[in-house]
C-alpha positions as CSV (number, residue, x, y, z in Angstrom):
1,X,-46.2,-14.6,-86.9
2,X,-45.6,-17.9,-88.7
3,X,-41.7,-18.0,-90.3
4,X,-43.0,-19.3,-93.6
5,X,-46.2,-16.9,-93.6
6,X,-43.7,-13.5,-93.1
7,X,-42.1,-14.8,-96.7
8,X,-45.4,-14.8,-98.7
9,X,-46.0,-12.3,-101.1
10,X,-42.7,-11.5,-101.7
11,X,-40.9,-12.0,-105.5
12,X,-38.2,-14.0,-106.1
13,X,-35.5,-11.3,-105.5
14,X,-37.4,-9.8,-102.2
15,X,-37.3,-13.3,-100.9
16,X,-33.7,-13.9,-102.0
17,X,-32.8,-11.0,-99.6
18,X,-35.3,-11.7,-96.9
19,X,-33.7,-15.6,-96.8
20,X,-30.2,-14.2,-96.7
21,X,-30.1,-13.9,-92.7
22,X,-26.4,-14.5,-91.7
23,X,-23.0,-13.2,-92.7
24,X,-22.5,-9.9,-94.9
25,X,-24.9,-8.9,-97.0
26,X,-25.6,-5.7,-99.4
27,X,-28.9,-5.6,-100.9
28,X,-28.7,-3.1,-104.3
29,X,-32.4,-2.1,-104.5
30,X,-33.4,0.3,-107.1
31,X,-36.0,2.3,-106.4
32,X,-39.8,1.1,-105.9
33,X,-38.6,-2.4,-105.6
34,X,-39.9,-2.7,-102.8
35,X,-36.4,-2.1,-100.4
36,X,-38.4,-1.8,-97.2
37,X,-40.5,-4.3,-97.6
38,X,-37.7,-6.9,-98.4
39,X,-35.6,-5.1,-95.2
40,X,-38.2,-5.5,-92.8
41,X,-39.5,-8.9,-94.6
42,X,-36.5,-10.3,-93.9
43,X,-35.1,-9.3,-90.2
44,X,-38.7,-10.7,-89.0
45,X,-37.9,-13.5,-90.7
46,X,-34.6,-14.0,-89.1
47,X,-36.1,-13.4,-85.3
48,X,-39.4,-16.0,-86.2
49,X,-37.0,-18.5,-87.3
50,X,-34.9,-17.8,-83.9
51,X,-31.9,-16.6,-86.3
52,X,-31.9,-13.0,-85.0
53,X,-32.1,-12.1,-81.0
54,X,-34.7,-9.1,-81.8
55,X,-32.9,-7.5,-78.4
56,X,-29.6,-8.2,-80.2
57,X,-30.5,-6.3,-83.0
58,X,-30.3,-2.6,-84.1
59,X,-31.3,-1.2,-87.5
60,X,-30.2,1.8,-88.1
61,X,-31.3,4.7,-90.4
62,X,-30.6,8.6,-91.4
63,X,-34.1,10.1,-90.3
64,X,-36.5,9.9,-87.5
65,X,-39.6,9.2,-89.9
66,X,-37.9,6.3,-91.7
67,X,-36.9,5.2,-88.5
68,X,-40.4,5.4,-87.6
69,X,-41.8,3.7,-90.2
70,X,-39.2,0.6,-89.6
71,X,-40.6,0.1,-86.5
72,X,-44.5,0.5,-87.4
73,X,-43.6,-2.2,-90.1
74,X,-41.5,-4.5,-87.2
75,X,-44.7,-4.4,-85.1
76,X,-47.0,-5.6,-87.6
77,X,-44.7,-8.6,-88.7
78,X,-44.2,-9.2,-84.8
79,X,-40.5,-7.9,-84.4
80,X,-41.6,-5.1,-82.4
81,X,-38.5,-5.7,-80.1
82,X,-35.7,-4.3,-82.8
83,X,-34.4,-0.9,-82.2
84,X,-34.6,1.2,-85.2
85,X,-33.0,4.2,-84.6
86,X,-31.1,6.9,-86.7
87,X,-27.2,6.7,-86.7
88,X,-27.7,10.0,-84.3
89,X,-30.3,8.4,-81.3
90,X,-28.2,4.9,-81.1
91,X,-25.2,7.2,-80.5
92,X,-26.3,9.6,-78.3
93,X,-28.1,7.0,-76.0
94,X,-25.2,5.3,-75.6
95,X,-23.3,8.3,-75.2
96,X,-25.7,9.7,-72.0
97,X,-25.7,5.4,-71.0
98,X,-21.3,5.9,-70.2
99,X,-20.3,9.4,-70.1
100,X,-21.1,9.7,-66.5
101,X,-19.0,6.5,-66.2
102,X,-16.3,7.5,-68.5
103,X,-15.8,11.2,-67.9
104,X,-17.9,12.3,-65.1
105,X,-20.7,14.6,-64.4
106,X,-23.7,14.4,-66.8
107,X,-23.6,14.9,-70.6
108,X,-23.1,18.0,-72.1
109,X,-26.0,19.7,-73.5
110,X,-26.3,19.3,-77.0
111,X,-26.7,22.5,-79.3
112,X,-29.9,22.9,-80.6
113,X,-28.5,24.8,-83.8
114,X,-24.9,26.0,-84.9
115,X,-25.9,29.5,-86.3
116,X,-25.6,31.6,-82.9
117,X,-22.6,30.3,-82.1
118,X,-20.9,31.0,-85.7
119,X,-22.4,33.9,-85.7
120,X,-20.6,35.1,-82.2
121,X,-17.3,33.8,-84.2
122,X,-17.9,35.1,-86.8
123,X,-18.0,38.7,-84.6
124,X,-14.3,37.4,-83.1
125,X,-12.8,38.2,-86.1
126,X,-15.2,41.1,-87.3
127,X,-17.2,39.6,-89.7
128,X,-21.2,39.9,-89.6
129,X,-22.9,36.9,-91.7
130,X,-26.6,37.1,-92.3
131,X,-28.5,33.7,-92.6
132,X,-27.7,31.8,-95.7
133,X,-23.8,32.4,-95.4
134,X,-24.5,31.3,-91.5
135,X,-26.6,27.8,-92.9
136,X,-23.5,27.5,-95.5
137,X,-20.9,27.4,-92.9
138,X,-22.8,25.7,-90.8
139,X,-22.7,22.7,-93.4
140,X,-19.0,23.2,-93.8
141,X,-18.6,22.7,-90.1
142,X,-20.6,19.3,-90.2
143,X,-18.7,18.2,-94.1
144,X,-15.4,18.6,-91.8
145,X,-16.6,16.7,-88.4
146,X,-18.1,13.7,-90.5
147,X,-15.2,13.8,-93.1
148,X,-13.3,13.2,-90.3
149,X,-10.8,15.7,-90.8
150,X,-8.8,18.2,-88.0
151,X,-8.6,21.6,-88.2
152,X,-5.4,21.3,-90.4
153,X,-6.9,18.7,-93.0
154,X,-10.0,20.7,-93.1
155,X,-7.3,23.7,-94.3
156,X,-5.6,22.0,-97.0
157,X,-9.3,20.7,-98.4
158,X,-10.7,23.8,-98.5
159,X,-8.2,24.8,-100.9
160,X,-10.3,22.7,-103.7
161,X,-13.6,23.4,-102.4
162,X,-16.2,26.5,-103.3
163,X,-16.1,28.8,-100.1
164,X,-19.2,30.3,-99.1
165,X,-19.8,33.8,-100.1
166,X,-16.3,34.1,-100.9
167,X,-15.0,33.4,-97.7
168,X,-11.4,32.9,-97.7
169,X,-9.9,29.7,-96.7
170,X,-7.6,31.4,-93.6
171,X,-11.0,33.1,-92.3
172,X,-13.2,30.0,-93.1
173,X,-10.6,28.0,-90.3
174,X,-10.4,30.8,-88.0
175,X,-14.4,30.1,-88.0
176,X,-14.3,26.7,-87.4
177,X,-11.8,27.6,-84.8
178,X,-14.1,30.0,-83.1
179,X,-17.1,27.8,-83.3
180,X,-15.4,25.1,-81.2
181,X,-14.1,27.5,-78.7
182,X,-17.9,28.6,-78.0
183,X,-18.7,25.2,-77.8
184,X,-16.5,24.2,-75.4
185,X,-17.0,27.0,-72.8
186,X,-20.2,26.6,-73.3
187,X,-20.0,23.2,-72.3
188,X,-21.9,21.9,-75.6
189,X,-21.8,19.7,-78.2
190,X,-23.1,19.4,-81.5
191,X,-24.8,16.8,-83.5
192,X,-21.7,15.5,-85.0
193,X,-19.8,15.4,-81.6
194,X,-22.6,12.7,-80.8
195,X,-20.9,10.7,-83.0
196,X,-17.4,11.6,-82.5
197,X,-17.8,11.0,-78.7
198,X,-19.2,7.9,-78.7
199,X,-17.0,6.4,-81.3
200,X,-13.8,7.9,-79.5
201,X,-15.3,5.9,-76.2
202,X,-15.4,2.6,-77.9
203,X,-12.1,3.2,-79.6
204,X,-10.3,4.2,-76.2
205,X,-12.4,2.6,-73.6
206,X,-12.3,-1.7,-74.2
207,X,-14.6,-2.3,-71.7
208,X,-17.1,0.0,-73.2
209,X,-16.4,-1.3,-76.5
210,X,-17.2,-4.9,-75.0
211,X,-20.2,-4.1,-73.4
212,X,-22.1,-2.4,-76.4
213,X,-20.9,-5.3,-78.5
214,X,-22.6,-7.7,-75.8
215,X,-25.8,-6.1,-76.0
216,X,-26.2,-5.6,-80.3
217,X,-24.6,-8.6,-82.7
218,X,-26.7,-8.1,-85.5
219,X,-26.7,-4.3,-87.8
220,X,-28.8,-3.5,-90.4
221,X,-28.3,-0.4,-92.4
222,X,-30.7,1.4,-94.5
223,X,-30.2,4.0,-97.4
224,X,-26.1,2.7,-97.1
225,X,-25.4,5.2,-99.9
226,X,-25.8,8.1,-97.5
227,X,-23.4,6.7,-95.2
228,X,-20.5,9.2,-94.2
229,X,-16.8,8.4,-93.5
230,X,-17.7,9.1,-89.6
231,X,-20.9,7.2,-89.6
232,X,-19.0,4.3,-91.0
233,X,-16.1,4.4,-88.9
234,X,-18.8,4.1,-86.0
235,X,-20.5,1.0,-87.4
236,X,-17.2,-0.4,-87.6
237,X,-16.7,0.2,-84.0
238,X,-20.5,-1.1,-83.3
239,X,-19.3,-4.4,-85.1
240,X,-16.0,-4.7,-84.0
241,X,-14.8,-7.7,-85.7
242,X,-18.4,-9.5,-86.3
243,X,-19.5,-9.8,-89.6
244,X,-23.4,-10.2,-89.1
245,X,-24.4,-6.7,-91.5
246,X,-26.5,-6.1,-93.7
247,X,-26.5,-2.9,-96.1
248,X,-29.6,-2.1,-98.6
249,X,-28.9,0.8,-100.9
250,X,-29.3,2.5,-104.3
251,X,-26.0,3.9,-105.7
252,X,-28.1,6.1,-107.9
253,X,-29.6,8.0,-105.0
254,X,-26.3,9.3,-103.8
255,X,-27.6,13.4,-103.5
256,X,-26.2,14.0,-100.2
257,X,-22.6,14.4,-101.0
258,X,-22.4,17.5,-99.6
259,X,-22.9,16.7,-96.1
260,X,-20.5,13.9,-96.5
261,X,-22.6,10.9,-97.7
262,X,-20.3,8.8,-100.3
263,X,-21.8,6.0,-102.3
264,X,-18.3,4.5,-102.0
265,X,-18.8,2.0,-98.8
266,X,-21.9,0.6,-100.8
267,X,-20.5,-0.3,-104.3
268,X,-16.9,-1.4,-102.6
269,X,-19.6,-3.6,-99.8
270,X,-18.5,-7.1,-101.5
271,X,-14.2,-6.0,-101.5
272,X,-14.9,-5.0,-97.9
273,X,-16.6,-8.2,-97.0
274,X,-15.2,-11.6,-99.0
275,X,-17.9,-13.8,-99.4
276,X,-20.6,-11.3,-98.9
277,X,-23.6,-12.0,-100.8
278,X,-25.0,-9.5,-103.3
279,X,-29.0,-9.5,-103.8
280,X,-29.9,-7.3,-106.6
281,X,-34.0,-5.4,-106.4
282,X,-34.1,-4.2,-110.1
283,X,-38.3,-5.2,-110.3
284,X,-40.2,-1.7,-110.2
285,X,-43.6,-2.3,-108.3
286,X,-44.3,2.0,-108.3
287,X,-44.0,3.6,-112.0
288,X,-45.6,3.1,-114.9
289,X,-43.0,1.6,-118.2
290,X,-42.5,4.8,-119.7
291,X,-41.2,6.9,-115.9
292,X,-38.7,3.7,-115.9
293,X,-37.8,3.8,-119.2
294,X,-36.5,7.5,-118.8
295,X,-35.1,6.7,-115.4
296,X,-32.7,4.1,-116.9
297,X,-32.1,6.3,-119.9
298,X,-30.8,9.0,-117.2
299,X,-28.7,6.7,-115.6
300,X,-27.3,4.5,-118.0
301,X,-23.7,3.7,-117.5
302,X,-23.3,5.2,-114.7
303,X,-21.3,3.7,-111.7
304,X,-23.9,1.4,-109.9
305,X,-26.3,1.9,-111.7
306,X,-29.5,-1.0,-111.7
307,X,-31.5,-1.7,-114.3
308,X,-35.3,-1.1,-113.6
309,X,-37.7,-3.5,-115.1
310,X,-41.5,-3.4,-114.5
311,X,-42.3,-5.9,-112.2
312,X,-45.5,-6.9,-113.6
313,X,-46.0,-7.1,-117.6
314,X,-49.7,-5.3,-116.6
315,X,-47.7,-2.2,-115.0
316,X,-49.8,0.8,-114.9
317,X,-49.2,2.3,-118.5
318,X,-48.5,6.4,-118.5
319,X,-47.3,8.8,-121.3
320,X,-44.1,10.9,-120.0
321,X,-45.4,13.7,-122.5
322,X,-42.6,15.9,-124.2
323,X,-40.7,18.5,-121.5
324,X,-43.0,22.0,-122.0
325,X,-41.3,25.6,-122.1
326,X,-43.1,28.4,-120.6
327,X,-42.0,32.1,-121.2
328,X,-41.4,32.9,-117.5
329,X,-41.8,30.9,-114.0
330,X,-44.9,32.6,-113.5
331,X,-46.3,31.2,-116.5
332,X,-45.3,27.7,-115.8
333,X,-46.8,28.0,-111.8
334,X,-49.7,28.6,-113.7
335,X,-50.0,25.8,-116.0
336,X,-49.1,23.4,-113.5
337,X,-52.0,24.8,-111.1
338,X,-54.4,24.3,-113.7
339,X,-52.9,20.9,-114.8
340,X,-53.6,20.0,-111.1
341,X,-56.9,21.5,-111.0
342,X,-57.6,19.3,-113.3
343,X,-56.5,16.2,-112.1
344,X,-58.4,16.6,-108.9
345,X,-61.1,17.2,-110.8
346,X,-61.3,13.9,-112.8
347,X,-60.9,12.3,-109.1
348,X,-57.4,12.2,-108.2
349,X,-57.4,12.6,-104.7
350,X,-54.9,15.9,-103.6
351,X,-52.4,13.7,-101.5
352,X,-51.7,11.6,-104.8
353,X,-49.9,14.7,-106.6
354,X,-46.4,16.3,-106.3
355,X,-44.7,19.2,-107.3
356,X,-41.0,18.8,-107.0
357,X,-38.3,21.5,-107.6
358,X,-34.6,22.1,-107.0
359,X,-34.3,25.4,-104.4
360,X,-36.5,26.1,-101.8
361,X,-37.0,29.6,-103.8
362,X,-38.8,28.3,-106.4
363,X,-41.8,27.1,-103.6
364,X,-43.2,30.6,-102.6
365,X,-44.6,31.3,-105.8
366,X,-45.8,27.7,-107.0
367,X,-47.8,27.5,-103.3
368,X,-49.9,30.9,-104.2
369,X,-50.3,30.0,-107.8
370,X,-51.7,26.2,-106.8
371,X,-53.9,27.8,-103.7
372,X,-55.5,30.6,-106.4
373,X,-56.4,27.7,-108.2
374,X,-58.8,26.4,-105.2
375,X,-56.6,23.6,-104.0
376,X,-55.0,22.7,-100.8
377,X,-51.5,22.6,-100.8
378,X,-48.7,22.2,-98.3
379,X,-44.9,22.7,-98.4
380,X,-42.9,19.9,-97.2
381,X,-39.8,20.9,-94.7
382,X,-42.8,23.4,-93.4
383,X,-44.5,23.4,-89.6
384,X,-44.5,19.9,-88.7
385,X,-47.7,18.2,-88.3
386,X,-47.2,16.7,-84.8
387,X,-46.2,20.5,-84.0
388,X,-49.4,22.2,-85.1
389,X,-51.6,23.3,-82.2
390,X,-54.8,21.9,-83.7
391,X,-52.7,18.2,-83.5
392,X,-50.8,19.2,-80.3
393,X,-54.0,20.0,-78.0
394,X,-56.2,17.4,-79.9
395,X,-53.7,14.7,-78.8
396,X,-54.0,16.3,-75.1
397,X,-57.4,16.5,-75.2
398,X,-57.7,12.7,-76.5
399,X,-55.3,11.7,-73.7
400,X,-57.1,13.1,-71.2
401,X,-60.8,11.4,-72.0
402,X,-58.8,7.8,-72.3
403,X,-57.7,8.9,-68.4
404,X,-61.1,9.4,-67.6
405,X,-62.6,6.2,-69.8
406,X,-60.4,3.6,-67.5
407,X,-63.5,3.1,-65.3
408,X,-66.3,3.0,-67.6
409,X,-67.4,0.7,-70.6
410,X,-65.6,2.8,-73.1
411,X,-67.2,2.8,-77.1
412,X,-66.2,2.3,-80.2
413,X,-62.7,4.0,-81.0
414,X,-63.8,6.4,-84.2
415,X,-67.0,7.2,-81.7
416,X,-64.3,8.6,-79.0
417,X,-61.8,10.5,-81.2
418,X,-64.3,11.9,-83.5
419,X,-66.4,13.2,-80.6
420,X,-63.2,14.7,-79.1
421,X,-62.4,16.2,-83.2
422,X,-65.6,18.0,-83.5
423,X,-65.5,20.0,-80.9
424,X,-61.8,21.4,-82.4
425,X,-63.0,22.2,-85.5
426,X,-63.3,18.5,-87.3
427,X,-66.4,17.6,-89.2
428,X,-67.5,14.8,-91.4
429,X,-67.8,17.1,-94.7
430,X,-64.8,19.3,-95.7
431,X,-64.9,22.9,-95.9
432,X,-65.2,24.4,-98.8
433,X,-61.6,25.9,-100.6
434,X,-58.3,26.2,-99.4
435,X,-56.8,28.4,-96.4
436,X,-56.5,27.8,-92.3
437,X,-59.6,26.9,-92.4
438,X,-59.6,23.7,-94.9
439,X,-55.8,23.1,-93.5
440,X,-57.1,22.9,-89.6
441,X,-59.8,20.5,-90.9
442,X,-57.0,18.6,-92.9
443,X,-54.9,17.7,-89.9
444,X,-57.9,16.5,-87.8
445,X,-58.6,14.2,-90.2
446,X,-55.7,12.3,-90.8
447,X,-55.8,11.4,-86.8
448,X,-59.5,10.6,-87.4
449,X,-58.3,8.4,-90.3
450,X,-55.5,6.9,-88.4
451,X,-58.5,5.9,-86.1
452,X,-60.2,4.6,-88.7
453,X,-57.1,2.2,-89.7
454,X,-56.7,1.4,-86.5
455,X,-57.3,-2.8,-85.5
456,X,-60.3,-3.8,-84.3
457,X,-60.4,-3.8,-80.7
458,X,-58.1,-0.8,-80.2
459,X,-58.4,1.1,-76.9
460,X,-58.6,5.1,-77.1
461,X,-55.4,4.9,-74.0
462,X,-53.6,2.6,-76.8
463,X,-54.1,4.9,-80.0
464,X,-53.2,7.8,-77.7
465,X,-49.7,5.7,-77.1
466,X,-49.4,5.5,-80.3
467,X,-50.3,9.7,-81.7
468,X,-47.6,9.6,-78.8
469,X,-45.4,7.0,-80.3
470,X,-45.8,8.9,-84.1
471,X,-45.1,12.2,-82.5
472,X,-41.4,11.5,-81.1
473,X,-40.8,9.7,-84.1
474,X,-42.2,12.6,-86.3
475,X,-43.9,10.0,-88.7
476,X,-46.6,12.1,-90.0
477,X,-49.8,10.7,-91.2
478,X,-50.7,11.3,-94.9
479,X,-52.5,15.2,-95.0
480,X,-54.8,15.6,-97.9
481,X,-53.0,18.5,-99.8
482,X,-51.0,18.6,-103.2
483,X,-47.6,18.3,-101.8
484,X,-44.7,20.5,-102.9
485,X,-41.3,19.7,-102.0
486,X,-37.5,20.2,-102.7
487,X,-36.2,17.0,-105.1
488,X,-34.0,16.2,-101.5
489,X,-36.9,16.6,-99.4
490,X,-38.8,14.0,-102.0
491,X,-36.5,11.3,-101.4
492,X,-38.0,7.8,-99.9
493,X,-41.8,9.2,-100.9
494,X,-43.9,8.4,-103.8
495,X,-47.1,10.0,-105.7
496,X,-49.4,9.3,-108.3
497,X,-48.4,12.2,-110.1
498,X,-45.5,14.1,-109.8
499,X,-44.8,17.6,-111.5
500,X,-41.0,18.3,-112.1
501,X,-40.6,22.1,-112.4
502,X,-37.4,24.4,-113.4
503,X,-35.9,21.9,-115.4
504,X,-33.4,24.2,-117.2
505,X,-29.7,25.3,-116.8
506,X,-28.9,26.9,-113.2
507,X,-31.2,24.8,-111.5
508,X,-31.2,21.6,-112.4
509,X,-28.1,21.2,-112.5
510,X,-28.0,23.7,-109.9
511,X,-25.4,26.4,-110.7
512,X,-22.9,26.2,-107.9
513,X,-22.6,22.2,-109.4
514,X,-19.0,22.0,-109.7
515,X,-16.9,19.4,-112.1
516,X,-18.0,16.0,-113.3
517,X,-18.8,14.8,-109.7
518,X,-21.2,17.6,-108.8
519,X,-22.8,17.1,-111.9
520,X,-23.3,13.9,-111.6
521,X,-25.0,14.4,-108.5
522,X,-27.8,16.6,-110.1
523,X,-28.0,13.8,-112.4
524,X,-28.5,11.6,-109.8
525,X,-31.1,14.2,-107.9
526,X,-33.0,13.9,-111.2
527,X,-33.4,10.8,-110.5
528,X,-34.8,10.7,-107.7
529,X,-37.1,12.9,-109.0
530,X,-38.6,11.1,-111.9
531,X,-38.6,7.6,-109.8
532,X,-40.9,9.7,-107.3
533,X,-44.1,8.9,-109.9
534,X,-46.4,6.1,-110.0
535,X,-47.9,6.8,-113.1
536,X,-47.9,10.3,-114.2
537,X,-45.1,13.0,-114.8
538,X,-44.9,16.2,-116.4
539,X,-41.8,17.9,-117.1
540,X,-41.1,21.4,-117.7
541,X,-39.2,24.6,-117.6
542,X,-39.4,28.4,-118.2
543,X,-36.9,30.9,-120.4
544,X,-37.0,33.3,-118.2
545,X,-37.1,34.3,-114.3
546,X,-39.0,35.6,-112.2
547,X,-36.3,39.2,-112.3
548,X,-36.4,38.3,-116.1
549,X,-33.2,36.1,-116.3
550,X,-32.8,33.9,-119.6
551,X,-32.7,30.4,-119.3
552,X,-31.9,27.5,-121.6
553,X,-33.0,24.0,-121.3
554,X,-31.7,21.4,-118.9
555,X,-29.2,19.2,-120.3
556,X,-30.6,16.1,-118.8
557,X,-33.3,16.8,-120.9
558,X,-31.1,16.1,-123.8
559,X,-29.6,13.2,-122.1
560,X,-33.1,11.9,-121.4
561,X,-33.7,12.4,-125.4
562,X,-36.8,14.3,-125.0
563,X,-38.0,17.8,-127.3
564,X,-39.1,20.7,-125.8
565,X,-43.1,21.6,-126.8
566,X,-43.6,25.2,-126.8
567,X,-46.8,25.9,-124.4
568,X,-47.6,28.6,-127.0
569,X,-46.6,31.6,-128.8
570,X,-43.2,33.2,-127.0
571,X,-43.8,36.4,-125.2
572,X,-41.8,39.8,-127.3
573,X,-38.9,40.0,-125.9
């Protein structure tokens, strides 16, 4: 694709940051500025204009479906040859590339999930942990490895920090203790070991050092705000004393400090780096004036905080109505059902709405309230869609007539994949309601949609590559179901409308948020939240629990300067 061509379209500040091809550079992009855009905008600028060596190159992300999505972007710009990977795959491959060289033998195998083998430490010193306390350890075990800390750091930390379930500190060590043990006789490693491995080869081994150095000279790094002290000392390794980086991030969507992500590497970029250039992305191209007006109200003052303007003075224009107080969650699951009814109704399509909470706890009932309402709904962080059956023997299926199509004139794409559909259960009308049924039908049509948006002149052996491409990259197509999801899980998605349930005091902020830092955090989560809408958001809470708990009101929604409207009379108490 033609340099000059690659730049059009793009605003003054995306083109700023897509121009800035050598040295350090930290792009601060607020969200639905169009990060991504100006990311990928700008490394297929730098390989068109024979700046960056696309082989040379490695962009590097914290999740398999943003990696994904990098690379679907690359190829239609015509950088297809840059790896974008997570911090995790670039590690590991390099990891199973020297370890045979380095230590001998073959890799060890890595551990497909921590819980078994805390649990059989947890037995070593006569403890018995059912699954939650198991998942909370589990993340102290990875806060410690990425923290960088030994076994003795880890000790004095803990000292400050909320044990799980009470778990004293002495007992919380002998865990960790235990859980390496396992691992070691076991002859595995976890996912954090990936990294500590491979940056322990490049900081003992030169030659090894040397060698990856000689194959990547130029680093991009998306999301930098999620970056963990471990994660960075790698990239530093990675870069050794090279300065070609370039960081995008969004100090106000730091929400993964738990697991070690510090916003601190971001906002400290330009000390780091002396003469790095800054490009601020503070035009909002996604929500309507009155979702950015209360995201900058949130966030005001705050450390890092951007100022989000609409980018267009004809930005969609949206009423953020007044938060709404129900008498009890079920009530509110209600309402919001309804609400979504609605909306569906007057031709919003399903996919297009959100409804985003803090604790996976609060999805159960909000899925059975929204499917009694008639409407199809699915929980994010659920059964993937590349590992449904339905997708899983349709993509088998469609392999197997592109093997047997190689020697005949072979028609039009949408003919061949919808021929192979119908016979699984696809047809051109959608069932009626929701259930297994309409949610069957729902995953064959996004493939025969993807076939649909396929270029003219695609093969069926080619858009099999690609199902297969999207399928070890877990970049799911786009299912036609209201969507409900965690406010973590929401992260780096958008929706027309987005329903922001539970806002009261316990959940949001959550009520294990400890000090000024964990609160701010929740604020932050909030955040993230709200920014989630194009044009619509509803806001609201209950006074009472499902158990009958009272509740009391957010204080963001204080912060945010909103009153609570009453949905209607208060039931006796």
């Amino acid at each position: 694709m033609n340099a000059e061509k690659i730049l059009e379209g793009l605003d003054a500040q995306q083109r700023e940051a897509a121009e800035a091809l050598l040295g350090p550079v930290c792009i601060l992009a607020g969200a639905g500025t169009g990060k991504t855009r100006a990311l990928t905008h700008r490394i297929a600028y730098g390989v068109a204009t024979g700046a960056f060596d696309p082989e040379r190159m490695m962009a590097l992300t914290f999740t398999t479906r943003a990696a994904g999505e990098l690379r679907t972007r690359l190829r239609a710009l015509g950088a297809g040859g840059v790896s974008a990977r997570t911090f995790h795959a670039a590690a590991l491959a390099q990891l199973n590339f020297f370890w045979p060289r380095v230590i001998g033998g073959s890799t060890p195998r890595i551990l497909a999930a921590k819980g078994p083998a805390i649990a059989h430490a947890a037995e070593s010193v006569r403890m018995k942990l059912d699954t939650a306390v198991l998942r909370d350890v589990a993340a102290e075990i990875e806060w410690r490895k990425v923290s960088q800390l030994t076994l003795e750091q880890y000790g004095r930390a803990a000292a400050s920090r909320p044990m799980p379930n009470d778990i004293s500190v002495d007992t919380m060590v002998a865990l960790h203790e235990g859980y390496e043990r396992i691992k070691d006789e076991r002859r595995q490693i976890d996912f954090e070991d990936v990294l500590l491995a491979t940056a322990g080869m490049l900081e003992d081994e030169p030659w090894v050092a040397e060698q990856v150095r000689a194959q990547y000279r130029f680093f991009v790094v998306d999301e930098y705000q999620d970056v963990s002290p471990l994660q960075q000392a790698l990239l530093d390794l990675w870069l050794g004393q090279r300065r070609e980086l370039c960081v995008v991030g969004d100090a106000s969507q730091t929400i993964y400090s738990f697991t070690g992500a510090t916003s601190d590497y971001l906002l400290g970029f330009a000390s780091r780096y002396p003469g790095a250039r800054v490009v601020r992305l503070e035009s909002n191209y996604r929500s309507a004036r009155p979702v950015i007006d209360l995201a900058n109200r949130l966030m005001r003052g705050r450390a890092g905080a951007l100022e989000l303007t609409p980018a267009v003075a004809s930005a969609p224009r949206a009423e953020v109505p007044a938060p709404v107080a129900y008498d009890t969650d079920a009530d509110e699951a209600r309402a919001v059902a309804a609400a979504i009814a609605e909306e569906i109704a007057n031709g919003t399509r399903p996919e297009q709405i959100a409804v985003l909470y803090r604790v996976n706890a609060q999805g159960p009932h909000l899925q059975t309230a929204i499917a009694q309402a008639g409407v199809s709904v699915r929980e994010l962080g659920g059964t993937k869609f590349f590992d449904l059956d339905v997708v899983k023997r349709a993509i088998l299926e469609l392999g197997s007539v592109a093997r047997e199509q190689r020697a005949t004139p072979e028609p039009p794409l949408f003919q061949s994949v919808s021929d192979v559909l119908r016979a699984n259960g696809w047809s051109t009308e959608a069932p009626e309601g929701a259930g297994a049924v309409r949610e069957r039908w729902e995953a064959l049509n996004a493939i025969i949609e993807l076939a649909d948006q396929a270029p003219e002149g695609t093969t069926l052996a080619a858009f099999v590559a690609e199902l297969r491409d999207r399928q070890s990259a877990q970049h799911e197509p786009t299912l036609s179901s209201v969507v409900l999801s965690t406010l973590h899980s929401a992260k780096g998605l958008e929706w027309d409308s987005v329903y922001l349930v539970g806002l009261s005091e316990g959940l949001v902020p959550v009520s294990h948020a400890r000090g000024l830092a964990g609160i701010d955090e929740e604020r932050r989560l909030l955040y993230v939240g709200i920014t989630r809408a194009r044009r619509r958001l509803s806001l609201s809470w209950s006074r009472a629990g499902l158990r009958g708990q009272r509740r009391e009101p957010s204080r963001f929604l204080a912060e945010l300067g909103t009153s609570t409207r009453d949905a209607g009379p208060r039931a006796p108490r």
